[in-house]
C-alpha positions in Angstrom: 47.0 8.1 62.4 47.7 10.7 59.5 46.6 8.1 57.0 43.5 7.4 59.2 42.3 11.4 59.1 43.0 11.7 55.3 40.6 9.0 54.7 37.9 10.5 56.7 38.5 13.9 55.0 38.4 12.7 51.2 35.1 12.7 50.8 35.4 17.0 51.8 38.1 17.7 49.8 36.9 15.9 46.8 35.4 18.1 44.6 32.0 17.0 43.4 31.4 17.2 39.4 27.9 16.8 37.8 27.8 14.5 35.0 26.0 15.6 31.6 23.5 13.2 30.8 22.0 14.9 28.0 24.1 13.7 24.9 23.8 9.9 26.8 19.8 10.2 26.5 20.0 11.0 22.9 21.7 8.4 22.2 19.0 6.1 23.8 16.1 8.2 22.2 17.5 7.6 19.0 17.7 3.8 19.5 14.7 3.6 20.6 13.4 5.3 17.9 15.5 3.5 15.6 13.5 0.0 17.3 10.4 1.4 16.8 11.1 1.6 13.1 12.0 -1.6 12.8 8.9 -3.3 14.6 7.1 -1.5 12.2 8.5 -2.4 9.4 9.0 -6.3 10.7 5.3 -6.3 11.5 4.6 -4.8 7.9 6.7 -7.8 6.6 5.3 -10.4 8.7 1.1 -8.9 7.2 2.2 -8.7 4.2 3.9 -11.6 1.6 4.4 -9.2 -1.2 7.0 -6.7 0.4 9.5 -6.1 -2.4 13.0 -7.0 -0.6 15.0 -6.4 -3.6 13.5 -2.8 -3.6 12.6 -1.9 -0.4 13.1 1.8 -0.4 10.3 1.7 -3.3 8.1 -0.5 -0.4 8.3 1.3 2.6 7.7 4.3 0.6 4.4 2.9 -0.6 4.1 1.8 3.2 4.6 5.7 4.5 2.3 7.0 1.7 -1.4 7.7 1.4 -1.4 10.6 -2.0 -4.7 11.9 -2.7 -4.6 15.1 -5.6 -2.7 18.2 -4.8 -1.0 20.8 -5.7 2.1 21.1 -4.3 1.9 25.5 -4.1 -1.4 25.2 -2.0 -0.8 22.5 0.4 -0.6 23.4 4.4 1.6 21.5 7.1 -1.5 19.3 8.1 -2.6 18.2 4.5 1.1 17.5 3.6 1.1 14.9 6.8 -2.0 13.6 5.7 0.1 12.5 2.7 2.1 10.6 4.7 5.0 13.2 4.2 7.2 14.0 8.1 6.7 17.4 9.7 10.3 18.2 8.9 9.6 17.5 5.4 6.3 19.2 5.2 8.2 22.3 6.8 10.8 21.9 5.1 8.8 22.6 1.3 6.9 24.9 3.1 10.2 26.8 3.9 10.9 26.7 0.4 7.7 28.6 -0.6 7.5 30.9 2.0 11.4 31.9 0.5 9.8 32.7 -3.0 10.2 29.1 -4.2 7.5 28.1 -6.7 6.7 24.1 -8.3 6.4 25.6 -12.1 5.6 21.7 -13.2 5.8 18.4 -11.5 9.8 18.2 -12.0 10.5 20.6 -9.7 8.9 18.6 -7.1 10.8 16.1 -7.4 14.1 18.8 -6.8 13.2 19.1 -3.4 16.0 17.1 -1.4 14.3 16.1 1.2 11.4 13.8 -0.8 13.3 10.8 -2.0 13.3 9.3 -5.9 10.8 6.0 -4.4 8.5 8.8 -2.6 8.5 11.1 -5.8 7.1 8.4 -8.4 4.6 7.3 -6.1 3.5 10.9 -5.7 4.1 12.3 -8.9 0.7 10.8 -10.7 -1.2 12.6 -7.9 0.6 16.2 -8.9 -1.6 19.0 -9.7 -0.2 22.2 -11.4 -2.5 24.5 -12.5 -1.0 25.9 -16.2 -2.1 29.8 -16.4 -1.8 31.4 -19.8 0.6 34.5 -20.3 -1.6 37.4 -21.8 1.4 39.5 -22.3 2.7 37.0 -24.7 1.6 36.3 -27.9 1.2 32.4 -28.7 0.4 30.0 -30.7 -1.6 27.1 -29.7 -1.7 23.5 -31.2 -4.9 21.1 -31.2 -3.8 18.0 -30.2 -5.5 14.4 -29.8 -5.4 13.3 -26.5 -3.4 9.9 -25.3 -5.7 7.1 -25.7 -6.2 5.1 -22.4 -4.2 2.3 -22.2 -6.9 -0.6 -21.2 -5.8 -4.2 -20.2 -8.2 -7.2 -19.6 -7.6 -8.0 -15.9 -7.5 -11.6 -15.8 -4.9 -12.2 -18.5 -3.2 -9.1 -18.3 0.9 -9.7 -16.4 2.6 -7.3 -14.3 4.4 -5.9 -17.4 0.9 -4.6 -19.1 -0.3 -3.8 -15.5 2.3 -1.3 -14.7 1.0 0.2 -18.8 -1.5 1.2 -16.2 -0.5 5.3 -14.4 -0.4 4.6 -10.7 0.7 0.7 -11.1 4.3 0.7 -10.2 5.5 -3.1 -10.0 5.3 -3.9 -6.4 1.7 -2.8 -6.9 1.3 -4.7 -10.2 2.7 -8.1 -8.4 0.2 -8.0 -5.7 -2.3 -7.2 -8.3 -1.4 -10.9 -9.8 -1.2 -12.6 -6.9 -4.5 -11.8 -5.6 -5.6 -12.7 -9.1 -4.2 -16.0 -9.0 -5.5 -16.6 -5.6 -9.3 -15.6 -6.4 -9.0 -17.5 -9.7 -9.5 -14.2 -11.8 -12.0 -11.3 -11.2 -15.6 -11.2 -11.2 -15.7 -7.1 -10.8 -14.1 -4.4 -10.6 -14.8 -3.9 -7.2 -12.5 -6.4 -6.5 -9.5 -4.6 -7.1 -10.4 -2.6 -3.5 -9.4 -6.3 -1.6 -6.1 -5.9 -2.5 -3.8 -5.2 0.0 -2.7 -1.4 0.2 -5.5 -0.2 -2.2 -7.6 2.8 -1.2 -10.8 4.3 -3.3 -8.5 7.3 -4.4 -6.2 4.8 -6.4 -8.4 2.6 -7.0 -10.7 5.6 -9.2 -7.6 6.5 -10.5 -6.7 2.9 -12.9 -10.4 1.7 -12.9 -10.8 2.6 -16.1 -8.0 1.0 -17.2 -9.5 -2.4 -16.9 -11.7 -4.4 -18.8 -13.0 -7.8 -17.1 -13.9 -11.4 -19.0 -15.6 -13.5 -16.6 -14.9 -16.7 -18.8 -11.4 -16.5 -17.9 -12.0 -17.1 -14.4 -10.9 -20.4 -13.0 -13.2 -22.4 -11.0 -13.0 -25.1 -8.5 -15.3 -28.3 -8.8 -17.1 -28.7 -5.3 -17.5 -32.4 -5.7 -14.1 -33.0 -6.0 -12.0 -30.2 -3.7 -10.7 -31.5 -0.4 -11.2 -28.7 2.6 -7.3 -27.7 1.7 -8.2 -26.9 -2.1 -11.2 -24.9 -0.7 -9.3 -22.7 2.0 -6.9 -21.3 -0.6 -9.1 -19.4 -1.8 -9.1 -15.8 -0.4 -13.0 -16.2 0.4 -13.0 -19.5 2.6 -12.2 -20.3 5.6 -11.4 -24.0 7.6 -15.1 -24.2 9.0 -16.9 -23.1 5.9 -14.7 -25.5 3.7 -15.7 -27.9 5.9 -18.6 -27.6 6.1 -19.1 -28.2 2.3 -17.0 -31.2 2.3 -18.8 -32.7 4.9 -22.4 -31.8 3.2 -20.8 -33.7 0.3 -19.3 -36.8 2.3 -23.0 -37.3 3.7 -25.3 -36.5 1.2 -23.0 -37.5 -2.6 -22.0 -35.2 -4.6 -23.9 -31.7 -5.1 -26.5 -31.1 -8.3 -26.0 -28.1 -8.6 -23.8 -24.7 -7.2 -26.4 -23.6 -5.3 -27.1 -26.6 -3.2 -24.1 -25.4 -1.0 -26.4 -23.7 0.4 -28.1 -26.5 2.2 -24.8 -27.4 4.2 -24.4 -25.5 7.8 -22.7 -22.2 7.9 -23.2 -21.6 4.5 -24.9 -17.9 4.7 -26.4 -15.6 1.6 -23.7 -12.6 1.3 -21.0 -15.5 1.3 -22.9 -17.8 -1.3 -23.2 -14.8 -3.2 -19.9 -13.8 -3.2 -18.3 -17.3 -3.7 -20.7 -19.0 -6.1 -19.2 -17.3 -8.7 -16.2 -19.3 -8.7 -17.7 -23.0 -8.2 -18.3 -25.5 -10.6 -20.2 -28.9 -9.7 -18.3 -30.2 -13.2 
């Protein structure tokens, strides 16, 4: 009987303690965080063939990354996430400056702890630091001749001469070459915007740098290509292949370049843009 009552009483003498959840549910927000992160970065691997994995800190860098000019005195929380830069480091710089810290020249930018070494040289072209004369000092100034630009022909140029180029780093440089290799060579400089991860404020940036010779471009013989030679280039794809192949099959071989254009699908901005690179020799 006394056993009996003790068990219906337990439950009232049992003193009921609130468990803290809160150091549990970090713990999960950081895991999930920590997934997110890698879906991102396994979807950026599975878009793009030229992800650097023997340097990957210097890839996801250029991943995080969108530099545009600045100075590194002026710019607000916003512009600094426009970079690409976090909000803790953005605040964090901004900390710095608001303390009396001042960038003097682009070194000390790269001081800052919380910008890494990868994020640094892919930033550091972009710096702009204003140099103001001191009048209270008297000076001596020196003419000197300016740097020549370092130009490269495109099409025969490797990734060694490429990264000659300020703004090329080598992950850049390979997918430069690749893309290259895969057009057959460049017709224009225009071209440089279809590679992957290339915006117009790079792409201003190393134009200059170039120099193109069309005669170095390879070309593909259209009476000879199967629809498999055809679709590796960047331009075609299965059904416009095909549809050349099958012109050809039908009709004999093509006169001339331009008779492509008398096989179905075949439209003007693509002739246009693909004529270029075909040969009927």
């Amino acid at each position: 009987m006394l056993i009996a009552v003790r068990v219906l009483l337990f439950p009232f003498l049992v003193k009921t303690q609130k468990v803290d959840f809160t150091n549990f549910a970090k713990e999960i927000q950081k895991f999930e965080d920590y997934t997110d992160s890698l879906s991102i970065v396994e979807a950026y691997k599975k878009q793009n063939e030229h992800f650097d994995y023997n340097n990957s800190d210097k890839s996801f860098a250029e991943i995080k990354l969108k530099p545009f000019p600045f100075n590194p005195n002026d710019l607000q929380l916003e512009q600094w996430k426009e970079i690409g830069l976090t909000e803790k480091q953005a605040k964090t710089i901004i900390n710095y400056r608001t303390k009396g810290g001042k960038f003097y020249k682009k070194e000390d930018f790269k001081k800052m702890f919380c910008i890494t070494s990868e994020e640094y040289d892919i930033l550091e072209p972009y710096i702009i630091i204003p140099q103001k004369d001191n009048k209270n000092l008297t000076t001596i100034k020196y003419e000197t001749k300016a740097k020549p630009l370092f130009v490269v022909e495109i099409n025969t140029a490797d990734t060694n001469d490429l990264q000659e180029i300020k703004g090329i780093g080598p992950s850049f440089a390979r997918r430069i070459a690749k893309y290259r290799d895969l057009l057959g060579g460049f017709i224009k400089k225009e071209q440089l915007m279809e590679v992957f991860g290339m915006d117009s404020t790079r792409y201003n940036q190393i134009q200059a740098s170039f120099t193109i010779n069309a005669s170095n471009v390879q070309k593909i013989n259209i009476n000879k290509a199967s629809i498999q030679d055809l679709k590796k280039h960047p331009y075609f794809d299965y059904y416009l292949a095909k549809s050349i192949v099958t012109y050809r099959t039908k009709n004999g071989d093509y006169k001339s370049v331009s008779d492509i254009k008398k096989a179905n699908l075949i439209y003007d901005d693509f002739y246009d843009r693909v004529s270029p690179y075909l040969t009927v020799n």
